[in-house]
C-alpha positions in Angstrom: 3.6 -29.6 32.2 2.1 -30.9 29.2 -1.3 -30.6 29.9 -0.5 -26.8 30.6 1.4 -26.4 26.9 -1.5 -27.6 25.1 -3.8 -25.4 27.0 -1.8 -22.7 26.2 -1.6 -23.5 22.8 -5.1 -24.3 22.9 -6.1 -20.8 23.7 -4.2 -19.4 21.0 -5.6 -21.5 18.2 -9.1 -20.3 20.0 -8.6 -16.7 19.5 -6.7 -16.7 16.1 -10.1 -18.9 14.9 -12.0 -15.5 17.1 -10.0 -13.7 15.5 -11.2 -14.7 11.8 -14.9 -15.8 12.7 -15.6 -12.2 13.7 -13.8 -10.6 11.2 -16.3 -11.0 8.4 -16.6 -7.7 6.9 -20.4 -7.0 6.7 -21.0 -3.9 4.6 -22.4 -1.4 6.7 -20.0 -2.0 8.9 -17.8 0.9 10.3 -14.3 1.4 11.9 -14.6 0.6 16.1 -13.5 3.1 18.3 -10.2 3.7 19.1 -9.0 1.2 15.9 -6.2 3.1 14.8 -5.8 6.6 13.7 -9.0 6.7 11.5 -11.2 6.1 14.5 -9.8 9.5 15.8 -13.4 11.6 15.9 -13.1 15.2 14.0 -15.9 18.2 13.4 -16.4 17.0 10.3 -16.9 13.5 11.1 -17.9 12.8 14.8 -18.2 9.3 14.8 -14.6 8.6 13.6 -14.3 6.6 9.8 -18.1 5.4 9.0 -18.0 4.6 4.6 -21.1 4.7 3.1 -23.2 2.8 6.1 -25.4 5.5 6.0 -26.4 4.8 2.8 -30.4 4.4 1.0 -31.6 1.2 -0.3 -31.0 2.6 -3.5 -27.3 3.5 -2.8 -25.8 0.0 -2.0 -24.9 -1.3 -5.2 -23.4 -5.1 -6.6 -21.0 -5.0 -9.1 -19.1 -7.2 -11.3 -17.5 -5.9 -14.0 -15.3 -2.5 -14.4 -17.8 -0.2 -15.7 -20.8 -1.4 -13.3 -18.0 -0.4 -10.7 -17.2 3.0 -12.3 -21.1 3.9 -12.7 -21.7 3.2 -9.0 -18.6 5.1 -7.8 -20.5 7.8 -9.1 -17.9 9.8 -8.9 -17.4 12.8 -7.5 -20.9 12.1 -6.0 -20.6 12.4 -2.2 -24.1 10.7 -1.1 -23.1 8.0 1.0 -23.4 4.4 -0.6 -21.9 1.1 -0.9 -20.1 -0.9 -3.8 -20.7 -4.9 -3.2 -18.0 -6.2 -5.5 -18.6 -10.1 -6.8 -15.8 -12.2 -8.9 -13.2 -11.1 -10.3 -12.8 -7.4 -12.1 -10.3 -6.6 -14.6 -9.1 -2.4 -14.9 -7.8 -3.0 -18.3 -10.8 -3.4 -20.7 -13.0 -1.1 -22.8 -16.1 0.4 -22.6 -17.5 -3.2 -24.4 -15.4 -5.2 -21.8 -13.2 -6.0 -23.9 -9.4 -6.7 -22.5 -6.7 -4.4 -23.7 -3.2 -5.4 -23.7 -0.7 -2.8 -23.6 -0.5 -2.5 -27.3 -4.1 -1.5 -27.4 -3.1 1.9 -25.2 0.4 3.0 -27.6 -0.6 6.1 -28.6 1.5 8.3 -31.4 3.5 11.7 -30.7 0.5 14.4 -30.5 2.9 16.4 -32.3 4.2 14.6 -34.8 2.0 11.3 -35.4 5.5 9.2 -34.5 4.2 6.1 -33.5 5.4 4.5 -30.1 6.7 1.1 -29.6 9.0 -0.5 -26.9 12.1 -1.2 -29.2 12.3 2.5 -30.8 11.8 3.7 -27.2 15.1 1.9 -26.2 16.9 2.3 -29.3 16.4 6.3 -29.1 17.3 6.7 -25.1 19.9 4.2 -24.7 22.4 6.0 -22.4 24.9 4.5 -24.6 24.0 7.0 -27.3 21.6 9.1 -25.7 23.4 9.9 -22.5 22.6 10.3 -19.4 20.0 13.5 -20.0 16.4 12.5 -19.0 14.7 11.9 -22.7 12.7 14.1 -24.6 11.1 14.6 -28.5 8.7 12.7 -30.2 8.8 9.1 -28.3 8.8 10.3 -25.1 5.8 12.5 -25.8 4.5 9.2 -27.3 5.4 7.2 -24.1 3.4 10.4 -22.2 0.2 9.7 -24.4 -0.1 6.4 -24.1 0.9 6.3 -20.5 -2.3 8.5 -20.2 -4.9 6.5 -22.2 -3.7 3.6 -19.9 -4.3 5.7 -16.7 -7.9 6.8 -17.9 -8.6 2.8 -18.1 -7.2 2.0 -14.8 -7.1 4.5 -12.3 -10.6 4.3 -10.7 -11.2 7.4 -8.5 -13.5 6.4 -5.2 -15.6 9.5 -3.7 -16.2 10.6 -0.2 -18.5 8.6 2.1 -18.1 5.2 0.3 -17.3 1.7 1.1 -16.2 -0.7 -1.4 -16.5 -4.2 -0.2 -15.8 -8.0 -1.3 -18.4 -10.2 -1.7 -16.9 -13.7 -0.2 -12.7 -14.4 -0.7 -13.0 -14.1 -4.7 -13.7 -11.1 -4.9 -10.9 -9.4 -7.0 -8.9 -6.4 -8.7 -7.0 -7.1 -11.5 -4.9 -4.0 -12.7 -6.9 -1.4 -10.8 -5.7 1.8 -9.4 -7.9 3.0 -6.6 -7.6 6.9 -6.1 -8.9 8.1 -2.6 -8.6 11.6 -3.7 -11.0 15.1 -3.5 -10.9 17.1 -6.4 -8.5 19.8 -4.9 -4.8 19.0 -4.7 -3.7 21.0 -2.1 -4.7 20.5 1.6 -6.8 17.6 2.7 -11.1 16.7 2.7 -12.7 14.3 5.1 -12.7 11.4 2.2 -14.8 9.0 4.4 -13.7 6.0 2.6 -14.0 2.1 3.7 -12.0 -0.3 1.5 -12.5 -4.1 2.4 -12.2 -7.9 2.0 -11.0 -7.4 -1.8 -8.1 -8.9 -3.4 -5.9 -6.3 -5.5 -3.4 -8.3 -8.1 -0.8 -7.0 -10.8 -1.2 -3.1 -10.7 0.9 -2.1 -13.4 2.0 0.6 -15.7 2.9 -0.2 -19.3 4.6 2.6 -19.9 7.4 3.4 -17.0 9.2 6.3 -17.2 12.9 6.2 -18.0 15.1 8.6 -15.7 18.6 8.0 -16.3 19.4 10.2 -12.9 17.8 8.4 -10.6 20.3 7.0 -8.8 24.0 5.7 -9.6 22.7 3.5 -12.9 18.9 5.1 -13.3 16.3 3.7 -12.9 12.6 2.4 -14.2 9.9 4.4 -12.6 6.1 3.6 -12.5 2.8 5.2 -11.9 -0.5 3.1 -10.5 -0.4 2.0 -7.1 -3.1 -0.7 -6.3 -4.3 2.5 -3.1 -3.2 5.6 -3.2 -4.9 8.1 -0.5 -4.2 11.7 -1.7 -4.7 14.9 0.0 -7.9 12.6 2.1 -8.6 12.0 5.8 -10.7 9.3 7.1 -9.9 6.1 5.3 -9.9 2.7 6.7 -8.2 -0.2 4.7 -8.6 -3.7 5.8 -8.6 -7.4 5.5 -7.5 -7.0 1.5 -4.7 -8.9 -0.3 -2.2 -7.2 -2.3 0.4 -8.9 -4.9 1.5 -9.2 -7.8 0.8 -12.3 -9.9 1.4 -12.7 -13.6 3.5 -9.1 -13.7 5.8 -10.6 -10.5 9.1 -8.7 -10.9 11.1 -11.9 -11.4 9.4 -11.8 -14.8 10.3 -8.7 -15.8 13.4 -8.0 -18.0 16.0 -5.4 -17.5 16.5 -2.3 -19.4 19.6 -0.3 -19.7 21.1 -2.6 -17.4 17.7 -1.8 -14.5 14.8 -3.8 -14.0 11.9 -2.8 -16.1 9.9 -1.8 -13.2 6.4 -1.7 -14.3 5.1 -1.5 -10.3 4.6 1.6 -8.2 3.5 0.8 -4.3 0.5 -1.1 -3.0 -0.8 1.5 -0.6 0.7 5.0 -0.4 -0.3 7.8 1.6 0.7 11.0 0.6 -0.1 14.6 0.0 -1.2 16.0 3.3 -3.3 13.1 3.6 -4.2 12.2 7.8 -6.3 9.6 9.9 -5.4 6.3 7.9 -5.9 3.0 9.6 -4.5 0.1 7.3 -5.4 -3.4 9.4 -5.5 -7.0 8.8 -4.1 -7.0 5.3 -2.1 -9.2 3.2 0.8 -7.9 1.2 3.2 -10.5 -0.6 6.2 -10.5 -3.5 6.4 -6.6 -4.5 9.4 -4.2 -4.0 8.0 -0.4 -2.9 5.4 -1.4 0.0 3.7 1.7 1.3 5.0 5.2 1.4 4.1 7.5 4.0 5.0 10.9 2.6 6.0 11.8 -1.1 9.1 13.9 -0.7 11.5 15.5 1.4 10.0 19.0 0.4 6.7 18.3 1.5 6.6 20.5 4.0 2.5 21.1 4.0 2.6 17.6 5.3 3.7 18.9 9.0 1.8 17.7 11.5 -0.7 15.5 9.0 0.3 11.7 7.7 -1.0 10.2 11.0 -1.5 6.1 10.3 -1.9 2.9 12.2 -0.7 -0.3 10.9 -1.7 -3.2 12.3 -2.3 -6.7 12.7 -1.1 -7.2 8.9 1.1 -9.6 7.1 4.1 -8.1 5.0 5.5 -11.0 2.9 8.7 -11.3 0.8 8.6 -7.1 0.0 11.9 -5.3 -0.7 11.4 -2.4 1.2 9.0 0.5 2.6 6.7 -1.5 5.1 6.4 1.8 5.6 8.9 4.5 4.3 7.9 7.8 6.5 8.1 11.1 5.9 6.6 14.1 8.3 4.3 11.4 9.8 3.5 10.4 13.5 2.7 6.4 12.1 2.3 3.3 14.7 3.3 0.3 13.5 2.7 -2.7 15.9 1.2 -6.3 15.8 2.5 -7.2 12.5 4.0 -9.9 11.3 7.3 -9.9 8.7 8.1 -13.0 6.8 10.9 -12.6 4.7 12.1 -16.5 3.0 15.4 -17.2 1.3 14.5 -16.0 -2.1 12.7 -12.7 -0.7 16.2 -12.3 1.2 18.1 -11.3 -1.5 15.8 -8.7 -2.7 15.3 -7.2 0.6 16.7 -3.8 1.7 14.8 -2.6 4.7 11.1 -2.0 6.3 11.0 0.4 8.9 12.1 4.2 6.7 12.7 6.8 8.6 12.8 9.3 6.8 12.4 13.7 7.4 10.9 14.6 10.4 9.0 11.0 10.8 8.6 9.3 14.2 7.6 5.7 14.0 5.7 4.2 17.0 6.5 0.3 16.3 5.6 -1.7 18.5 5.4 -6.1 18.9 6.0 -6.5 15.8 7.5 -10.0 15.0 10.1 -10.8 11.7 9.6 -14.1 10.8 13.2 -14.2 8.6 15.5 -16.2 6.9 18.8 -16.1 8.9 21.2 -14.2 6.7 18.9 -10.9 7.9 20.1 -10.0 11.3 18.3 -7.4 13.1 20.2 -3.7 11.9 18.3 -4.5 8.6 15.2 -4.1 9.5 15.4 -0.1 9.9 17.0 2.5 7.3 17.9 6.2 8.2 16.1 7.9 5.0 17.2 11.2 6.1 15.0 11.6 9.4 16.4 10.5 12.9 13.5 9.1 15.4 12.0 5.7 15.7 11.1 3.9 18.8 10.8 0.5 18.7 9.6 -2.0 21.4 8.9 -5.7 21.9 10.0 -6.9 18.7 10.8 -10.7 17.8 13.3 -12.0 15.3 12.4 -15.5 14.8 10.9 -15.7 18.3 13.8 -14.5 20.0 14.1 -10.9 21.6 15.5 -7.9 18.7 16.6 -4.5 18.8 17.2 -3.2 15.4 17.5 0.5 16.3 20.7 -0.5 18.3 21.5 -3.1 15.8 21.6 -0.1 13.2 23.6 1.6 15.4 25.7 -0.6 16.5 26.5 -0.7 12.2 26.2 2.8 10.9 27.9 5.8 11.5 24.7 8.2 12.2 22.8 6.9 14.7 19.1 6.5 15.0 17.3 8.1 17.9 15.8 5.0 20.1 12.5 7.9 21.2 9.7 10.2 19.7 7.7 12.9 21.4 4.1 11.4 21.0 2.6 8.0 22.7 -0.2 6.2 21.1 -3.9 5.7 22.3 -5.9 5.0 19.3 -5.6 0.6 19.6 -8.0 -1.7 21.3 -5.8 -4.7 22.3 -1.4 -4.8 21.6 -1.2 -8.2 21.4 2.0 -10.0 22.7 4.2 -10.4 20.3 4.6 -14.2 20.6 1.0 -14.7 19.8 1.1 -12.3 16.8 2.4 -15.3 13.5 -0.4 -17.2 14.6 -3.1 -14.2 15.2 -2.3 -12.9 12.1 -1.8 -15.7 9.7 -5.1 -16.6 10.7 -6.8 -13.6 10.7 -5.3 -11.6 7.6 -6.6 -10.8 4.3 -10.3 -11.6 2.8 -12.6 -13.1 4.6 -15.3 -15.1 3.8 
């Protein structure tokens, strides 16, 4: 009998150490076949998600610093090439390289020349005094203005038929938002885009936008994500990290009696956007994961949103691993680890919000034993998710009847579609080990 355990356990440490050996992202490399909804073949693009491995000699480009990056983006130039990243890059410097700190983006009122800083900000719209109307005049116009000469630092906008790739595990993004995004804003292009084996820390917006009715109390709300696909088919996004490091939310203060949120999500797709595989990632300590779907109005997202998640690690996040709207999403082979002090910040993963259907499948919550299984799913206004071999702890779950079993409105246990585009659904006993190994940057 023992013999046979550690043969068993054998083979798993084998093919999580498979696993990472042939995971090294090389850069010409393009999604497999059937990996996920990006490998799904289209007129425009026959071959499924392919980056910029078509590109010249003269079109695969090493990079360390934010404006070598920015100058080989090339921006909105479509010719396929690659962007080698080496060491670390920080978003928030100047043309010179200089850092900036968010005091070097406070711009005054257009308008009026009113300066902005933090402490008039709060002194004017405290609800106290102001009351509960969302704030306007001279420092909010302020706030706008230097909200914007931040995002012309930051947001870096990535063109069609590109990969951008990390050069060994260092490779990193400090305060960068990547826009996957054509230059319309309505309907969707064949972006072509490849992002790999890079680390994305501390996105963050200085200036968050106070709106007192959000919510019962208001709330905080930033722009930035560290990904955001826009209106953009095609994209593949794996073995990258995501976190937050020096701007970690238990650092933050609270405003108005709300937490000074300076952090949007780490990879949202949204406006019409389709064909998204997100595999083999690492996400850890941040509260709005990934959205799938902006709003409830969306309607031009019908029939678009289609994503695979796989094979990734979700660590200590709040909520939205994903939250779905319109989408047809599968989720399976990822793992959940939620500890003691990421317990009391949690709220959910699995949204299901208008007109979503979530495909999860053997995925396996690692959690700390206040969070029982009806947790793990929230009715977001939509209605269908069906979910199937999941593990809490390594024992046997069913959070859609869990939720039901707790809530008034139940949750429909079915969706109308069936997934084809995987290459292996792993058991989900084998999945902590698979993916702990195997997850985020590679060498």
């Amino acid at each position: 009998m023992n013999d046979k355990r550690h043969a068993w356990w054998a083979g798993l440490v084998l093919a999580a150490l498979s696993t990472t050996l042939h995971a090294r992202p090389k850069a010409t490399e393009v999604l497999p076949a059937n990996d996920g909804w990006a490998s799904l073949p289209t007129a425009a693009l026959p071959q499924g998600t392919t980056g910029g491995s078509a590109a010249a000699p003269e079109r695969v480009h090493t990079v360390r610093d934010r404006n070598e990056l920015v100058a080989a983006l090339a921006y909105p130039d479509p010719t396929p090439k690659i962007v080698r990243i080496v060491g670390r890059i920080d978003a928030n410097t100047d043309a010179e390289g200089r850092a900036l700190s968010c005091d070097d983006y406070a711009r005054p009122d257009p308008q009026t020349g009113t300066p902005y800083t933090l402490a008039a900000f709060l002194a004017t719209y405290d609800p106290a005094t102001w009351g509960r109307v969302t704030p306007s005049g001279a420092l909010e116009r302020a706030r706008a203005a230097s909200a914007a000469a931040q995002q012309a630092r930051v947001r870096i906008r990535i063109p069609a038929n590109t990969t951008v790739v990390g050069v060994g595990r260092d490779a990193s993004l400090h305060g960068a938002w990547f826009d996957i995004r054509p230059g319309s804003s309505s309907g969707n292009q064949p972006m072509n885009v490849i992002v790999r084996n890079l680390s994305f820390q501390d996105s963050y917006d200085c200036f968050p936008q106070w709106s007192p009715n959000d919510g019962a109390e208001g709330n905080w709300n930033s722009a930035y994500d560290a990904i955001s696909v826009r209106n953009a088919t095609h994209v593949w996004i794996d073995r990258n990290e995501f976190r937050d490091a020096v701007t970690d939310d238990a650092s933050l203060p609270s405003y108005f009696g709300r937490l000074y949120q300076i952090h949007d999500g780490l990879v949202d797709v949204t406006n019409e956007s389709d064909l998204v595989t997100v595999s083999w990632n690492r996400f850890a300590r941040h509260d709005k994961a990934m959205l799938i779907g902006s709003s409830d109005s969306a309607t031009a997202d019908r029939g678009k949103l289609r994503v695979s998640l796989h094979h990734n690690l979700f660590h200590d996040l709040g909520q939205r691993v994903p939250r779905v709207r319109y989408g047809q999403v599968h989720v399976y082979n990822n793992l959940y680890v939620v500890g003691a002090e990421g317990a009391s910040r949690y709220a959910y993963s699995w949204g299901v919000g208008v007109e979503s259907q979530i495909y999860a499948q053997n995925n396996h919550f690692l959690v700390d034993r206040a969070l029982t299984s009806e947790v793990f799913v929230d009715r977001l206004n939509g209605s269908r998710i069906q979910a199937r071999g999941t593990l809490r702890n390594g024992w046997p779950a069913d959070p859609v009847a869990a939720y039901n079993a707790t809530n008034d409105i139940d949750l429909v246990d079915a969706v109308d579609w069936t997934p084809t585009l995987y290459r292996r659904i792993d058991p989900t006993w084998s999945v902590p080990l698979l993916v702990l190994f195997g997850a985020g940057p590679q060498q």
